[in-house]
N, C-alpha and C positions, 0 to 999 in steps of 0.2 A: 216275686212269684206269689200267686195268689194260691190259696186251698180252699176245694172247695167238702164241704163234710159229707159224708156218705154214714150209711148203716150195712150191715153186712145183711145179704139174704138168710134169713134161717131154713134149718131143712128139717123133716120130720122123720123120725126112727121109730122100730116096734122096739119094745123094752120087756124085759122079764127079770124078778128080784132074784136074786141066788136064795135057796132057802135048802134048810137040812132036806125036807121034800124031795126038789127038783136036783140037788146037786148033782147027783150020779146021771140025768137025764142030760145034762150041760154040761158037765165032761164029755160024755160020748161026744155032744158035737164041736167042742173046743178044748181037748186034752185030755188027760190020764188025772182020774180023783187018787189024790193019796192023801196021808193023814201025820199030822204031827207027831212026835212022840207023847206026847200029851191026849192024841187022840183027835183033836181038831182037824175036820175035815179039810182039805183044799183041791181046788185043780193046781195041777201043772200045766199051764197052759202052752199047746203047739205054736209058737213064736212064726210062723204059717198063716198059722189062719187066724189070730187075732196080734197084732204085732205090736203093740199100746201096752203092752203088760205081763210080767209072768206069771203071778200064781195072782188065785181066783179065792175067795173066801166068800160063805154064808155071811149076806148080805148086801155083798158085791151085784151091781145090777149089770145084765150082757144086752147091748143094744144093735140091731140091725136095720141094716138100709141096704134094700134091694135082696139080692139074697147070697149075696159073695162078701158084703161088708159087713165085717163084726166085731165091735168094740167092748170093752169089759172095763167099769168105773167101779173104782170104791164108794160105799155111800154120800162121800161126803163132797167129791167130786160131782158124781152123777147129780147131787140136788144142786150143786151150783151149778151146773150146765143143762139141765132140762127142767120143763114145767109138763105136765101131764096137759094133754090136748084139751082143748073144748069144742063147743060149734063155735065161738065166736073166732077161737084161733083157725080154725078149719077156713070159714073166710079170707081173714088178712091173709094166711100163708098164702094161697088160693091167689090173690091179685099178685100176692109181692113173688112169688114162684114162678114167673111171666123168663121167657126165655127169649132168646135174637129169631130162633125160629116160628117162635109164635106170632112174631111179626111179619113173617113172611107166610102167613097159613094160605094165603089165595095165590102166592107165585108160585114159582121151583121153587124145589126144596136144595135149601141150601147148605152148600157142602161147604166144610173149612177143611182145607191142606194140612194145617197144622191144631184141633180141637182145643190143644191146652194152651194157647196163646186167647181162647176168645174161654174163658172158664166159664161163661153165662147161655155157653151155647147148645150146653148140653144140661143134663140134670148132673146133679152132683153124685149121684150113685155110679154113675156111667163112666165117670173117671177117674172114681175111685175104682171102679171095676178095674182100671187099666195100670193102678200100681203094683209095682213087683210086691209078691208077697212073702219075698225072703227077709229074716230077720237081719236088723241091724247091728253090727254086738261092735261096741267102742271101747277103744284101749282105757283100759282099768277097769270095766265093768264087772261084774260076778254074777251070771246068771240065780247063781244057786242060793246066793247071802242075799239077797234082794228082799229085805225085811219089809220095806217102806210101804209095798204093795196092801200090808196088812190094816195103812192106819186110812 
């Protein structure tokens, strides 16, 4: 059996950092701000509408694609997973962001029976539009003890 090596397509997100500022502004649209006993601000985050994560901390960055997907990284996460755009990235993404449809621009537009079988057929926002958005909660978990979120 041979293999052959691929690269994964990247996709691009708008992003905003959590800050004392904004906090109360990003609760509103991803959860309930409350505060440690210590005073330390945080989201609760509605396991709905962003499902990556429960609570939110100043510093924490919240990222969107499209306007139904919204993800929420710790600092330390988020810089290992994203580079802030350039014009030069705006290019490559540009070629490499090339879809099955785009190959068909001059025929019918074509239709897949089943979308998530061909994942390059759509944009990536599109089907993530189409996951359930109920949270997942696994035997032994603890919503409420979930410290980890903070490092």
């Amino acid at each position: 059996m041979d293999f052959t090596t691929f690269v994964r397509k990247p996709f691009t997100v708008e992003a905003v950092e959590i800050t004392e500022d904004n906090i109360a502004e990003v609760a509103e649209l991803i959860g309930t701000l409350r505060y440690k006993e210590n005073g330390t601000p945080f989201i609760a985050v509605n396991r709905r509408i962003v499902p990556n994560i429960f609570r939110v901390y100043i510093g924490f960055w919240l990222t969107k694609m499209g306007e139904d997907n919204i993800r929420c990284y710790s600092k330390r996460v988020f810089n290992q997973q994203f580079i802030e755009t350039t014009p030069e990235l705006v290019g490559l993404l540009g070629s490499l962001n090339t879809t099955y449809e785009d190959d068909f621009e001059d025929e019918e537009q074509v239709v897949f029976e089943n979308p998530q079988e061909y994942p390059d057929a759509r944009h990536t926002a599109d089907l993530y539009s189409e996951l359930p958005r109920e949270p997942k909660v696994f035997a032994g978990s603890d919503e409420e003890d979930d410290e980890d979120d903070a490092s």
